[in-house]
MDTraj code that builds the backbone (N, CA, C; nanometers):
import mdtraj as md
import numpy as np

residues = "UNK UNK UNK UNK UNK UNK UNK UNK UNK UNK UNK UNK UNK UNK UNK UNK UNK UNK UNK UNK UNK UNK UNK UNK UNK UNK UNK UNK UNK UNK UNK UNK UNK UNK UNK UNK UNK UNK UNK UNK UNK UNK UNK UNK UNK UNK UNK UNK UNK UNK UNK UNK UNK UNK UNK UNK UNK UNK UNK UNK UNK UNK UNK UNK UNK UNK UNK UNK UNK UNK UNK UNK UNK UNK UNK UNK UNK UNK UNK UNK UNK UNK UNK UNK UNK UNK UNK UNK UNK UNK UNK UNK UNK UNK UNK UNK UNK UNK UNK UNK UNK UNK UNK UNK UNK UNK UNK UNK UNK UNK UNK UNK UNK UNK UNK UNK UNK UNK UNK UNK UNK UNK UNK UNK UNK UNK UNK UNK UNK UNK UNK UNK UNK UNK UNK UNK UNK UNK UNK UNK UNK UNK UNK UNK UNK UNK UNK UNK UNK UNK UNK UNK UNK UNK UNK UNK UNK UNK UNK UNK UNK UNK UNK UNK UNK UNK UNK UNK UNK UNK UNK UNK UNK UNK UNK UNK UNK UNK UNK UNK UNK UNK UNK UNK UNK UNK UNK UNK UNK UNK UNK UNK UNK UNK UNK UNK UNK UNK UNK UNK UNK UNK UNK UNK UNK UNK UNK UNK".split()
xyz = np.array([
    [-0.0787, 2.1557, -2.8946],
    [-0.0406, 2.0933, -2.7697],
    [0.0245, 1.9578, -2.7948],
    [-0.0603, 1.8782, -2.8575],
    [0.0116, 1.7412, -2.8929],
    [0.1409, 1.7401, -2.9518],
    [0.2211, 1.8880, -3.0553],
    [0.3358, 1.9014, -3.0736],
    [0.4668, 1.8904, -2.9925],
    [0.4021, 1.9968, -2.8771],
    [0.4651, 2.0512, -2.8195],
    [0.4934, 1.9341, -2.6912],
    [0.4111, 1.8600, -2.6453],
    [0.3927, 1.7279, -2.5538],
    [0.5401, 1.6785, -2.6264],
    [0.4957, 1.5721, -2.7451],
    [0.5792, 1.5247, -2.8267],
    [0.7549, 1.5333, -2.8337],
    [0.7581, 1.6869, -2.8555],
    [0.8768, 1.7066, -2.8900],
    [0.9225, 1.7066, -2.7331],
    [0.8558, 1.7785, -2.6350],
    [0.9455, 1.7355, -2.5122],
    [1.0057, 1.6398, -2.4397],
    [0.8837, 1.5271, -2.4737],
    [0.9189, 1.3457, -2.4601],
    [1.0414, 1.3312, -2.4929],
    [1.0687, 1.3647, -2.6576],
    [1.1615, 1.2995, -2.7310],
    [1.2486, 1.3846, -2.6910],
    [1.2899, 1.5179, -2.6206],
    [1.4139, 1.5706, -2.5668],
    [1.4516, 1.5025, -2.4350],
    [1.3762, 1.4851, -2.3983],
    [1.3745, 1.3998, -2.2405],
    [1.4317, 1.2867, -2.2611],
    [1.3940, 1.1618, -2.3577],
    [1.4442, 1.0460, -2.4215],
    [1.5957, 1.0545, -2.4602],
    [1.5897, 1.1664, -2.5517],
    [1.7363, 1.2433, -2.6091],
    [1.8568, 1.2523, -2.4585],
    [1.8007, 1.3111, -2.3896],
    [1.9098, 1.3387, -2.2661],
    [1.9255, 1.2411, -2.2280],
    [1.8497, 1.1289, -2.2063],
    [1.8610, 1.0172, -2.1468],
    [1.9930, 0.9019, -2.1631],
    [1.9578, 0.9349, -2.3138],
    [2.0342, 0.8582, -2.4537],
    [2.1568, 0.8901, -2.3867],
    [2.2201, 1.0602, -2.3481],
    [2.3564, 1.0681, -2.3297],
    [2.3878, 1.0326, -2.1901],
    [2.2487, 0.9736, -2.1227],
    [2.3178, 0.9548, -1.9825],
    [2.4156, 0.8397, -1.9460],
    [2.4463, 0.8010, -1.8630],
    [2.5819, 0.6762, -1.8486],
    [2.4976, 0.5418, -1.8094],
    [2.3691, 0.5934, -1.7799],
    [2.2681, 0.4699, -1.7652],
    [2.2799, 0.3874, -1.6535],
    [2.4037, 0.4307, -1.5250],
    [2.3812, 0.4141, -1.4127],
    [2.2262, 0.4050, -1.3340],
    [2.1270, 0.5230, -1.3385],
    [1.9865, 0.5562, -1.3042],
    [1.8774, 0.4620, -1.3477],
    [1.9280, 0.3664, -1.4502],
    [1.8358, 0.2926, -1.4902],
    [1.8259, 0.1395, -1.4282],
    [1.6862, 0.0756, -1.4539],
    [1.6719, -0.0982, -1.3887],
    [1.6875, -0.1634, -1.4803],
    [1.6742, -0.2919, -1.4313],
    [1.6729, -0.4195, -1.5037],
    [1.6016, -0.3983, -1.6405],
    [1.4796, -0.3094, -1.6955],
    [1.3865, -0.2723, -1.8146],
    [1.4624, -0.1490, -1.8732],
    [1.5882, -0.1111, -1.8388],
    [1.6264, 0.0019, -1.8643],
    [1.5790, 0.1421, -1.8634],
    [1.4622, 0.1312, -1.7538],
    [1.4065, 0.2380, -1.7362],
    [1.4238, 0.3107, -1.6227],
    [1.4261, 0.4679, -1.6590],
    [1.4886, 0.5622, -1.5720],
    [1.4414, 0.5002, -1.4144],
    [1.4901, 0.5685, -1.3116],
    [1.4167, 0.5778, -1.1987],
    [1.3668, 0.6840, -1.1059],
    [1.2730, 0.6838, -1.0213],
    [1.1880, 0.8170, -0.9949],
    [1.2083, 0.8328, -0.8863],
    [1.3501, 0.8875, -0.8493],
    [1.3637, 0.9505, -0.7439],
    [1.3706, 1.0734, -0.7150],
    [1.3355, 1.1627, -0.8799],
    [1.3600, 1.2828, -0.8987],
    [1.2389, 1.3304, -0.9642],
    [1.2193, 1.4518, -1.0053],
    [1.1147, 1.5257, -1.1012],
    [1.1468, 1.4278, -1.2703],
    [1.2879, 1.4940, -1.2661],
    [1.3449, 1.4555, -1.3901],
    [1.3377, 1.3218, -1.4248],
    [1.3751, 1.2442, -1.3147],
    [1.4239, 1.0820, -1.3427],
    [1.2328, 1.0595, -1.3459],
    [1.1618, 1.0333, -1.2856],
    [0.9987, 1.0062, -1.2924],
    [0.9341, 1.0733, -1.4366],
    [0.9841, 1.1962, -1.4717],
    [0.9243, 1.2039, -1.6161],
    [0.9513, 1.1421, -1.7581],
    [1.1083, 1.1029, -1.6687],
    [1.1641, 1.0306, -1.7994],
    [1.1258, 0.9290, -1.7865],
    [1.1170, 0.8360, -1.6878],
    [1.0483, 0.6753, -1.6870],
    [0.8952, 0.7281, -1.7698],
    [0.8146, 0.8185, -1.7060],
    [0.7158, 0.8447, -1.7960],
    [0.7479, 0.8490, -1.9219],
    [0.7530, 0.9178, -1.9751],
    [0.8492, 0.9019, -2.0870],
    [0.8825, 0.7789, -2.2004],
    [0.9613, 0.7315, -2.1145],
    [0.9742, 0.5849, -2.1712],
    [0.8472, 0.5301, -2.1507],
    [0.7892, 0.4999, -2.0974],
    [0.6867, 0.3686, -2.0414],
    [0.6026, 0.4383, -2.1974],
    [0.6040, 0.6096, -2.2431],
    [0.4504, 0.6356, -2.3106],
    [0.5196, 0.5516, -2.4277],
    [0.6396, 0.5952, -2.4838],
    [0.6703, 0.5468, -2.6478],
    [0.6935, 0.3577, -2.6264],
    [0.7011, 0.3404, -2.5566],
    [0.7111, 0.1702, -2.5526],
    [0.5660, 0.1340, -2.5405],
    [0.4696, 0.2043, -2.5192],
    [0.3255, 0.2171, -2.5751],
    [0.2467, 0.1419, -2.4215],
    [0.3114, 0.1487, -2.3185],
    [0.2649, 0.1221, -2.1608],
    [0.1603, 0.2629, -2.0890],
    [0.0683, 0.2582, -2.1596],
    [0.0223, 0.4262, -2.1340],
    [-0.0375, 0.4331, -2.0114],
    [-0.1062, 0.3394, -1.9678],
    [-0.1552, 0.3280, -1.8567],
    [-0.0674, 0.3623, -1.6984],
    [0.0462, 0.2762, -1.7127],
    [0.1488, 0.2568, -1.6598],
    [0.2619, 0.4516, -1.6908],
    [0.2539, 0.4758, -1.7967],
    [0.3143, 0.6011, -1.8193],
    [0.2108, 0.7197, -1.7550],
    [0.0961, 0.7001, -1.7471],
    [-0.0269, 0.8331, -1.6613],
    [0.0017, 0.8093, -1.5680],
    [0.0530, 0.6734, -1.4863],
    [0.0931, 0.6768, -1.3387],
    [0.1984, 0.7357, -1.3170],
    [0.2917, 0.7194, -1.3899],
    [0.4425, 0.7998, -1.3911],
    [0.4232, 0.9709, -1.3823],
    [0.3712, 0.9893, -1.5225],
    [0.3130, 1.1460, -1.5599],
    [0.2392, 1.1873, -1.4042],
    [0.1491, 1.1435, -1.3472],
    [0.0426, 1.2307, -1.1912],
    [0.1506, 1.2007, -1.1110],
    [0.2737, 1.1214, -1.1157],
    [0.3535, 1.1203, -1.0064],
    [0.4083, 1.2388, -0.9838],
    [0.4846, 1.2791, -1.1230],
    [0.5645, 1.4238, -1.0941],
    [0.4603, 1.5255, -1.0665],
    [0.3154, 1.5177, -1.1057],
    [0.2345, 1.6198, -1.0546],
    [0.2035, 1.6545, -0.9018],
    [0.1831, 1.5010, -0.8366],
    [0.1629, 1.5093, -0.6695],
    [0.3069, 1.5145, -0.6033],
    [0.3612, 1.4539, -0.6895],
    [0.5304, 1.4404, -0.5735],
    [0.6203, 1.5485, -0.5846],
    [0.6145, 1.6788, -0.6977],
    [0.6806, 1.7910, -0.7247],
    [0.5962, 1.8652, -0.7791],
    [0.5037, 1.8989, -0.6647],
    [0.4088, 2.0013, -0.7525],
    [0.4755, 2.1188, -0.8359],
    [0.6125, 2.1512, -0.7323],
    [0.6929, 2.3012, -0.7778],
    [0.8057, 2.3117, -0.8333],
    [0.8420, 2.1679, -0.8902],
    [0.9259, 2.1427, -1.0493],
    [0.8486, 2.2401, -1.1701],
    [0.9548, 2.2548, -1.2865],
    [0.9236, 2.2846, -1.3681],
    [0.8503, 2.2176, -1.4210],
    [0.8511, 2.0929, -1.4469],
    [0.8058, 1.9799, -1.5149],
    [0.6593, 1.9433, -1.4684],
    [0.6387, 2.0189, -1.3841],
    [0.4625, 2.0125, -1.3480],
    [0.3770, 1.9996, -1.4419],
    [0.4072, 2.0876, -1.5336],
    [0.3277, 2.1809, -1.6232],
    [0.3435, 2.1151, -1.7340],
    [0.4565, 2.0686, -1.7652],
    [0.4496, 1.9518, -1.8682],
    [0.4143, 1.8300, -1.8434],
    [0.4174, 1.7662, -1.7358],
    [0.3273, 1.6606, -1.6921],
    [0.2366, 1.6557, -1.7495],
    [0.1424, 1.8006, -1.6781],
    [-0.0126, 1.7987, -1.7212],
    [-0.0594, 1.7903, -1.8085],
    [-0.0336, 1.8393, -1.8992],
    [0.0179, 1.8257, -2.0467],
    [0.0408, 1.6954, -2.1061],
    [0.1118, 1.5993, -2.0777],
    [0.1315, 1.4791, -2.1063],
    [0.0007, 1.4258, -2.0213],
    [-0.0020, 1.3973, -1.9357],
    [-0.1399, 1.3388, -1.8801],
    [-0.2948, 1.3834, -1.9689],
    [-0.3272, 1.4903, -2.0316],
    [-0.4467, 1.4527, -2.0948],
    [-0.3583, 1.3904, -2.1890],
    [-0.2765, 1.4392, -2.2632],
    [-0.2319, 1.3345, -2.4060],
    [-0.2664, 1.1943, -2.3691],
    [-0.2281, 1.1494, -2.2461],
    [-0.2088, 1.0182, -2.2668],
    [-0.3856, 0.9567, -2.2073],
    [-0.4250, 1.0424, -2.1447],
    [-0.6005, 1.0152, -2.0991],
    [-0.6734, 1.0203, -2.3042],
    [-0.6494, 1.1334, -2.3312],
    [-0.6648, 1.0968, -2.5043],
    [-0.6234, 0.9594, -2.5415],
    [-0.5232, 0.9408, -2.5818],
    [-0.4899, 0.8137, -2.6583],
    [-0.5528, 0.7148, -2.5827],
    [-0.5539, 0.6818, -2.4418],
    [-0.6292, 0.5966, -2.3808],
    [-0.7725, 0.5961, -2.4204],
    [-0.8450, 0.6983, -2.4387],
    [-1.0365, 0.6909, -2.4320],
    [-1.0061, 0.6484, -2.5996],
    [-0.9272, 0.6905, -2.6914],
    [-0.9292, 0.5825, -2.8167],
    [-0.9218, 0.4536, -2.8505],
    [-0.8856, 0.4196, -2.6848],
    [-0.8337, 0.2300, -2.7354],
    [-0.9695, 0.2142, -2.6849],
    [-1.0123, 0.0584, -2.7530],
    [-1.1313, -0.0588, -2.7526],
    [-1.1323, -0.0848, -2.5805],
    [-1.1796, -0.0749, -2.5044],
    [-1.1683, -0.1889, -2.3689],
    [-1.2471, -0.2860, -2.3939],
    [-1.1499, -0.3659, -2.3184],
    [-1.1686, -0.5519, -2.3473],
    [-1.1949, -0.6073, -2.1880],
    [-1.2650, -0.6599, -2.1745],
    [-1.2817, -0.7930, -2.0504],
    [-1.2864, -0.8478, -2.0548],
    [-1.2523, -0.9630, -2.0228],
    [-1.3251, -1.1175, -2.0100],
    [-1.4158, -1.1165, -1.8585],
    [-1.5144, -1.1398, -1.8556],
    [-1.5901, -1.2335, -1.7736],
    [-1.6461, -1.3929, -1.7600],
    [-1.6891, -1.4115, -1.6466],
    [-1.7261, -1.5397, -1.6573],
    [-1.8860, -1.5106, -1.7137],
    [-1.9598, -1.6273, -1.8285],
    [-2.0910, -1.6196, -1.8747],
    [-2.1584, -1.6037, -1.7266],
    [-2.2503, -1.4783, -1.8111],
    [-2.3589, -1.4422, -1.7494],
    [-2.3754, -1.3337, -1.6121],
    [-2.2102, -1.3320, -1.5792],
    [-2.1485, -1.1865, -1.4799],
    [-2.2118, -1.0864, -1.5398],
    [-2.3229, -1.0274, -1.3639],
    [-2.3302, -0.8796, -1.3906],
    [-2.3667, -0.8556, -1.2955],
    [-2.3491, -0.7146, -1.2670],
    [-2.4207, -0.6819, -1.1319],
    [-2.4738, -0.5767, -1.1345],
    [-2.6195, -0.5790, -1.0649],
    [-2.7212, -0.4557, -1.0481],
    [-2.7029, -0.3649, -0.9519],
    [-2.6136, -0.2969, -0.9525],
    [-2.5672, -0.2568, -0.7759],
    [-2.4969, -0.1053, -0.8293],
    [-2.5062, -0.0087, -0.7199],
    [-2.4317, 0.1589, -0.7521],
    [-2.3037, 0.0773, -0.7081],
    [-2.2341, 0.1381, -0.7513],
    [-2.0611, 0.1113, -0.7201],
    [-1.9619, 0.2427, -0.6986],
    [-1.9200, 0.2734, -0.6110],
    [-1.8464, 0.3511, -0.5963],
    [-1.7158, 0.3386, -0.5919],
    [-1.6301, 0.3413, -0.7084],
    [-1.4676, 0.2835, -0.7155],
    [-1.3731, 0.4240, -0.6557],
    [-1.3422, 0.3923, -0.5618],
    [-1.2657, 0.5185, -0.4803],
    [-1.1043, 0.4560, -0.4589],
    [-1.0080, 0.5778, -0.4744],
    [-0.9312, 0.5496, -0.5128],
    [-0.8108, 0.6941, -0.4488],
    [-0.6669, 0.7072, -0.4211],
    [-0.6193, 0.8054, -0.4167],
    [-0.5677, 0.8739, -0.5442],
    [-0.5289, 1.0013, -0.5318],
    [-0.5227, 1.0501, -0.7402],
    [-0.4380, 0.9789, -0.7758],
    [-0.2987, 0.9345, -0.7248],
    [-0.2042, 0.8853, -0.7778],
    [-0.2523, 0.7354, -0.8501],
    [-0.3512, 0.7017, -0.8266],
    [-0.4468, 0.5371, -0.9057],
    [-0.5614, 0.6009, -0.9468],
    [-0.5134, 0.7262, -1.0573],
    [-0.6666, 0.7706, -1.0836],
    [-0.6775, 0.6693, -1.1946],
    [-0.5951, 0.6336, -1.2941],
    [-0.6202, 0.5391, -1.4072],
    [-0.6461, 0.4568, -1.4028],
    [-0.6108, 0.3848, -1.2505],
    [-0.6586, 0.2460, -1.1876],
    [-0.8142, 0.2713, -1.1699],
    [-0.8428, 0.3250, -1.0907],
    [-0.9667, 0.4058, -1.1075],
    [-1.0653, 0.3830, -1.2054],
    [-1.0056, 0.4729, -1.2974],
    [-1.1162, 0.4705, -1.4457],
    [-1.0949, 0.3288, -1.4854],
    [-0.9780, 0.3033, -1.4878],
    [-1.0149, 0.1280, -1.5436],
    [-1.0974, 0.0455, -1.4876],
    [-1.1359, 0.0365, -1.3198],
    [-1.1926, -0.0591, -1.2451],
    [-1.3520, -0.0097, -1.2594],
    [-1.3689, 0.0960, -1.3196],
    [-1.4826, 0.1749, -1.3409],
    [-1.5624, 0.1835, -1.4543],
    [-1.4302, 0.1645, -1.5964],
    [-1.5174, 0.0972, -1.7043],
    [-1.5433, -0.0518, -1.6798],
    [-1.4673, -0.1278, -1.6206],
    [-1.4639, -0.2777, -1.6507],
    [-1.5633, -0.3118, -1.5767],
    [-1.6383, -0.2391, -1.4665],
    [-1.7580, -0.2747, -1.3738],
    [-1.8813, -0.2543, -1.5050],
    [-1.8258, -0.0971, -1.5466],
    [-1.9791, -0.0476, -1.6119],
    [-2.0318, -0.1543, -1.7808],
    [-1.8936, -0.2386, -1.7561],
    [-1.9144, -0.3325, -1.8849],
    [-2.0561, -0.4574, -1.8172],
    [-2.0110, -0.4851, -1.6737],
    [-2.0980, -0.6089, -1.6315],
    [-2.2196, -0.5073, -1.5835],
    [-2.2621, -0.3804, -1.6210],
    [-2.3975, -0.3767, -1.6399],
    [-2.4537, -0.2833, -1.5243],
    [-2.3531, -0.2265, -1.3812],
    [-2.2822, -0.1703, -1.3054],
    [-2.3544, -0.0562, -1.3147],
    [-2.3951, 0.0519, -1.2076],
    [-2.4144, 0.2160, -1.1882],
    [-2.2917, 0.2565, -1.1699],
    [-2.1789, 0.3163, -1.1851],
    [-2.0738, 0.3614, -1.1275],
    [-2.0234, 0.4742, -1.1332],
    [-1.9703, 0.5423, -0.9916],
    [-1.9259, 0.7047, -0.9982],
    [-1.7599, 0.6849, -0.9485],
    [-1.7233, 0.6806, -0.9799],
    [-1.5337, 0.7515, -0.9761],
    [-1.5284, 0.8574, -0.8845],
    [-1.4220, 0.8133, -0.7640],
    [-1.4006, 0.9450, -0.6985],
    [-1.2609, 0.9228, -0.6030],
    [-1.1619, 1.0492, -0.6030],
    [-1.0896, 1.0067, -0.5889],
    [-1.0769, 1.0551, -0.4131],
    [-0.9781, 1.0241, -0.3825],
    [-0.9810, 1.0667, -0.2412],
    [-0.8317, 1.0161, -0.1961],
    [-0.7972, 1.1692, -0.0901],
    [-0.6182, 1.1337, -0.0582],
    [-0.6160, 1.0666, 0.0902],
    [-0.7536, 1.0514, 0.1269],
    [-0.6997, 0.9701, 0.2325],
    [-0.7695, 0.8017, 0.1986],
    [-0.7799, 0.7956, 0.0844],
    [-0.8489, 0.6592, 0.0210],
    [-0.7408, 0.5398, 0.0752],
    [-0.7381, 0.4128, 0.1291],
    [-0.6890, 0.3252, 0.1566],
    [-0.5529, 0.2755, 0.0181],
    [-0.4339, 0.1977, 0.0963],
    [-0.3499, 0.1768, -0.0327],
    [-0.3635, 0.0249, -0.0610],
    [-0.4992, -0.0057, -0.0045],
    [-0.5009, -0.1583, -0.0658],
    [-0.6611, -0.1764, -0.1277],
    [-0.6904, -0.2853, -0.1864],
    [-0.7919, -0.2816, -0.2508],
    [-0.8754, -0.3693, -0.1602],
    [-0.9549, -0.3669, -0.1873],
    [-1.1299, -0.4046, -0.0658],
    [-1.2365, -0.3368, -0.1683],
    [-1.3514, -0.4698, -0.1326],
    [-1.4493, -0.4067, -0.1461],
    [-1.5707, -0.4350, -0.0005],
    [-1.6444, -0.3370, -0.0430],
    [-1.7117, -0.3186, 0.0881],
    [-1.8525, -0.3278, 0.0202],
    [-1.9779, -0.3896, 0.1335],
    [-2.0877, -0.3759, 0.0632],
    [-2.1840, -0.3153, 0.1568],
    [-2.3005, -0.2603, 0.1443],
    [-2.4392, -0.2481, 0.2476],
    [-2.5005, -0.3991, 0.2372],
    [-2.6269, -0.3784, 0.3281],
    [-2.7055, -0.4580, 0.3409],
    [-2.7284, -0.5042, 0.2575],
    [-2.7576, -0.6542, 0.2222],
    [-2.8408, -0.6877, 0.1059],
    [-2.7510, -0.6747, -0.0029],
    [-2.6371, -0.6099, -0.0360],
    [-2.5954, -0.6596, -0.1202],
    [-2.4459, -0.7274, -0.1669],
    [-2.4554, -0.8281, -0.0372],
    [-2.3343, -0.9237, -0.0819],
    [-2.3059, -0.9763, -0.1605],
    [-2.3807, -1.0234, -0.2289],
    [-2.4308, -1.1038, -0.3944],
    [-2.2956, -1.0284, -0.5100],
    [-2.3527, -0.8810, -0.4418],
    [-2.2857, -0.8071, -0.6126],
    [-2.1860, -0.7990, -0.5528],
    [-2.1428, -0.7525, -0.4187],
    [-1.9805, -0.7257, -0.3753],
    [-1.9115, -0.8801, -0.3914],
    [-1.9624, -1.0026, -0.3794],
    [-1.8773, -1.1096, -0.4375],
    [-1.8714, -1.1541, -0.5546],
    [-1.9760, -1.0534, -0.6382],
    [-1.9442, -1.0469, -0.7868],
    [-1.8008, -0.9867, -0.8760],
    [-1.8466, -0.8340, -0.7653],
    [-1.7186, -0.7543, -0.8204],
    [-1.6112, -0.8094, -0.7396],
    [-1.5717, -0.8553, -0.6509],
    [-1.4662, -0.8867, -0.5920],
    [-1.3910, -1.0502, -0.6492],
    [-1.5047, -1.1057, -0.7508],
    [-1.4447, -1.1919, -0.8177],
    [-1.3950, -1.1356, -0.9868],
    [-1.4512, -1.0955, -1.0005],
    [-1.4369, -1.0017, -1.1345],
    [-1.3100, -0.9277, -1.1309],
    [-1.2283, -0.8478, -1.0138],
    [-1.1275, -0.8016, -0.9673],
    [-1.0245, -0.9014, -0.9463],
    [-1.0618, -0.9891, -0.9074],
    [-0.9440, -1.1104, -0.8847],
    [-0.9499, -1.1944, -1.0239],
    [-1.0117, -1.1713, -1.1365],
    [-0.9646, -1.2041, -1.2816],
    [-0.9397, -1.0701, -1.3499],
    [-0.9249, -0.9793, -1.3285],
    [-0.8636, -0.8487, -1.4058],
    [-0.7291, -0.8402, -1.3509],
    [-0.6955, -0.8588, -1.2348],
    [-0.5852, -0.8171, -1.1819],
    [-0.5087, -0.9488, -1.1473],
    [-0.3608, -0.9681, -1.1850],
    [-0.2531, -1.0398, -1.1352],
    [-0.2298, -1.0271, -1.0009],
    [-0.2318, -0.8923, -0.8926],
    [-0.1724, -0.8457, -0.7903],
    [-0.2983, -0.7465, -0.7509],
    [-0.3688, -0.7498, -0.6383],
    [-0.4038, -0.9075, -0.5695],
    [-0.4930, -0.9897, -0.5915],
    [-0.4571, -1.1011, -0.6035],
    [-0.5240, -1.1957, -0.6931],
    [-0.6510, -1.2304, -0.6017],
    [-0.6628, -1.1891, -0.4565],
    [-0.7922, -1.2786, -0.4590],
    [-0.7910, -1.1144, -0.3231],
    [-0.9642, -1.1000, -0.3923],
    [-0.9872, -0.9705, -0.3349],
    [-1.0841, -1.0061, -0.2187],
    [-1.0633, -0.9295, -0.1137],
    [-1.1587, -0.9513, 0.0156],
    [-1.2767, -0.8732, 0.0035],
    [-1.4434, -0.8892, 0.0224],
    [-1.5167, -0.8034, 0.0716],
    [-1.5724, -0.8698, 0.1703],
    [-1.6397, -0.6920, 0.2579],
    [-1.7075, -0.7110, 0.3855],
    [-1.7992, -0.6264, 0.3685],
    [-1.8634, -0.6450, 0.4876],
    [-1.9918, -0.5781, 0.5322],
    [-1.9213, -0.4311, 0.5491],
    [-1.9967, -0.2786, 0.5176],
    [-1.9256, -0.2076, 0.5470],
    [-1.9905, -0.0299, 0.5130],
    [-2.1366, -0.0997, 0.5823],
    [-2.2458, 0.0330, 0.5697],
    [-2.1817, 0.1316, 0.6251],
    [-2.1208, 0.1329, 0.7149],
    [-2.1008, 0.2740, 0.7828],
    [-2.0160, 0.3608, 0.6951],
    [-1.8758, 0.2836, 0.6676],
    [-1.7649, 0.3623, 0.5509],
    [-1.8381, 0.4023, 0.4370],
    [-2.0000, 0.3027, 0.3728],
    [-2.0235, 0.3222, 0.2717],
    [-2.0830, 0.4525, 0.2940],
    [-2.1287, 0.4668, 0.3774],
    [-2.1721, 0.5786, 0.4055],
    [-2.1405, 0.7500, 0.4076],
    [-2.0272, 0.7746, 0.4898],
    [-1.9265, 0.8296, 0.5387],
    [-1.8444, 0.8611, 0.4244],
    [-1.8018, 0.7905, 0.3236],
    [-1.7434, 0.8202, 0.1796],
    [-1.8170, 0.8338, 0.0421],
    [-1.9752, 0.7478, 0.0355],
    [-2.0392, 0.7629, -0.1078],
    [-2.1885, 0.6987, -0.0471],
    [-2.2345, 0.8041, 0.0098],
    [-2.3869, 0.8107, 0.0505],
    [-2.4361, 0.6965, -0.0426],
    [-2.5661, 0.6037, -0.0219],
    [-2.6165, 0.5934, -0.1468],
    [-2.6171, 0.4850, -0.2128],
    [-2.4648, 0.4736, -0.2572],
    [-2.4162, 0.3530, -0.3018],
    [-2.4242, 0.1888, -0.2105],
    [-2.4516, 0.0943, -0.3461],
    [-2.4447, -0.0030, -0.2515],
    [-2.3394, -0.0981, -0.2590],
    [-2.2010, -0.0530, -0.3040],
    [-2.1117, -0.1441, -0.3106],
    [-2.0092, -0.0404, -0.3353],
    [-1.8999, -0.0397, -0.2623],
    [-1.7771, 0.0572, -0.2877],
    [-1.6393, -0.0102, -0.3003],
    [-1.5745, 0.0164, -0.3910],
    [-1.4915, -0.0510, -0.4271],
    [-1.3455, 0.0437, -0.4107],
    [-1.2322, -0.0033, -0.3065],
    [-1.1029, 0.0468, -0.2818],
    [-1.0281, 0.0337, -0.3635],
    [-0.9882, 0.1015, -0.4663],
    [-0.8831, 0.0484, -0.5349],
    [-0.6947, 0.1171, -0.4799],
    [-0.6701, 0.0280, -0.4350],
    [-0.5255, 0.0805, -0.3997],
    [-0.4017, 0.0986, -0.4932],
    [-0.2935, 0.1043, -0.4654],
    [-0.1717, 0.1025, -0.4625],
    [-0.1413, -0.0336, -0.5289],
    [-0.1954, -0.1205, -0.4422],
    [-0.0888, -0.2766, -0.5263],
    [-0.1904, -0.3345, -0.6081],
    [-0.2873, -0.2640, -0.6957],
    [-0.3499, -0.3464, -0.7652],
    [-0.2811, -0.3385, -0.9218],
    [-0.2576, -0.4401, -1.0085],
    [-0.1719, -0.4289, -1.1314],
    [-0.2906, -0.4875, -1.2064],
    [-0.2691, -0.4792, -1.2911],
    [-0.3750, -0.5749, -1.4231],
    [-0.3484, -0.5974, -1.4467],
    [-0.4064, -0.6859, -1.4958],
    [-0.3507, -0.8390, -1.6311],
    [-0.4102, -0.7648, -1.7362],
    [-0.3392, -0.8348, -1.8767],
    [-0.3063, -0.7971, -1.9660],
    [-0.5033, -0.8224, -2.0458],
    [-0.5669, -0.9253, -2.0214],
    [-0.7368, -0.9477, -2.0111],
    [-0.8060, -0.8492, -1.9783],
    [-0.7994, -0.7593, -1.9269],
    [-0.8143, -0.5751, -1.9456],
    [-0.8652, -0.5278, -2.0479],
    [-0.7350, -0.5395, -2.1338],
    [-0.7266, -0.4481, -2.2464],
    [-0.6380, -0.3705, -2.2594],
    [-0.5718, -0.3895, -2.1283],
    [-0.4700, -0.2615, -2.0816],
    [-0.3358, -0.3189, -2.1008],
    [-0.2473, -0.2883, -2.0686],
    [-0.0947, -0.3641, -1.9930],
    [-0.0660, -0.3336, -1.8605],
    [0.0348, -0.4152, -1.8087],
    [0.0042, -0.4128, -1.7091],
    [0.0595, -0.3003, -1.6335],
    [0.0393, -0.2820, -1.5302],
    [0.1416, -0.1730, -1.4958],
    [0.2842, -0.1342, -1.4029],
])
top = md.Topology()
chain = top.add_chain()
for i, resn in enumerate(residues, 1):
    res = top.add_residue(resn, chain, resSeq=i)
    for name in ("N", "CA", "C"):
        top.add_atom(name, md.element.get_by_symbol(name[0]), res)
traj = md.Trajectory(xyz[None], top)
């Protein structure tokens, strides 16, 4: 599989090479207005070693053309690149002595599933219960929400989020038993991760 991933990248790259390079931005990278043009930015983003940023590219052509050819090679590229990812070190910085005793539920739509798993190890580093789940009618901005009693940890994680991430730099939580409810029984702190959240490079990650 990893061959076969591989060599398709680098044909994809290859076509690219002969294109007139009109399709491309300011980073010279393709643009995703197509099956084709979104796998090739994938593509690029994996060998310039942006992997994080390239799994967002890769689930794009999966949700946005389910019935391209290129589905199927997506998928394909997406564990590759979930592989090479669970091999790298994750890194955080916190402030001394950050942690929080609290269930966390980091919910998210699929297209930020990597956002996701990232906001999900970097909790379970400060000491965190946490379950991952994705959901398509999940909000496209980030919030965190807490139950009773535990505001403490939701202005933990919601400061912890506003030093992982460049965009948005300063995260809101509220009171918010009922949603917590209604989406992750149980839990006492749920965490939105949207659409405009990017990371800083203090991750471990790049950004995206």
């Amino acid at each position: 599989m990893k061959l076969r991933v591989e060599l398709i990248l680098f044909l994809i790259l290859l076509l690219l090479a002969c294109n007139n390079g009109e399709a491309l931005d300011s980073e010279g990278l393709a643009s995703s207005g197509s099956a084709f043009e979104q796998f090739t930015r994938a593509s690029q983003l994996y060998y310039r070693g942006r992997l994080t940023a390239a799994l967002e590219e890769f689930n794009g052509v999966i949700y946005r053309y389910p019935d391209s050819p290129l589905a199927s090679d997506a998928r394909l590229a997406v564990r590759r690149v979930e592989s090479d990812l669970a091999g790298e070190e994750f890194r955080v910085e916190t402030s001394a002595g950050s942690s929080v005793s609290a269930r966390i539920a980091v919910v998210g739509r699929p297209s930020v599933n990597s956002s996701i798993a990232t906001v999900g190890a970097a909790l379970r580093a400060l000491g965190a219960e946490v379950t991952e789940i994705t959901d398509d009618q999940a909000p496209a901005l980030t919030v965190v929400f807490y139950s009773l009693g535990h505001d403490a940890a939701a202005s933990t994680v919601a400061d912890s989020l506003g030093r992982w991430l460049t965009h948005p730099d300063n995260i809101a939580y509220r009171p918010g038993e009922e949603l917590i409810d209604a989406v992750a029984e149980g839990y006492d702190v749920l965490v939105i991760v949207g659409s405009d959240a990017v990371f800083a490079s203090s991750t471990g990650r790049e950004r995206q």
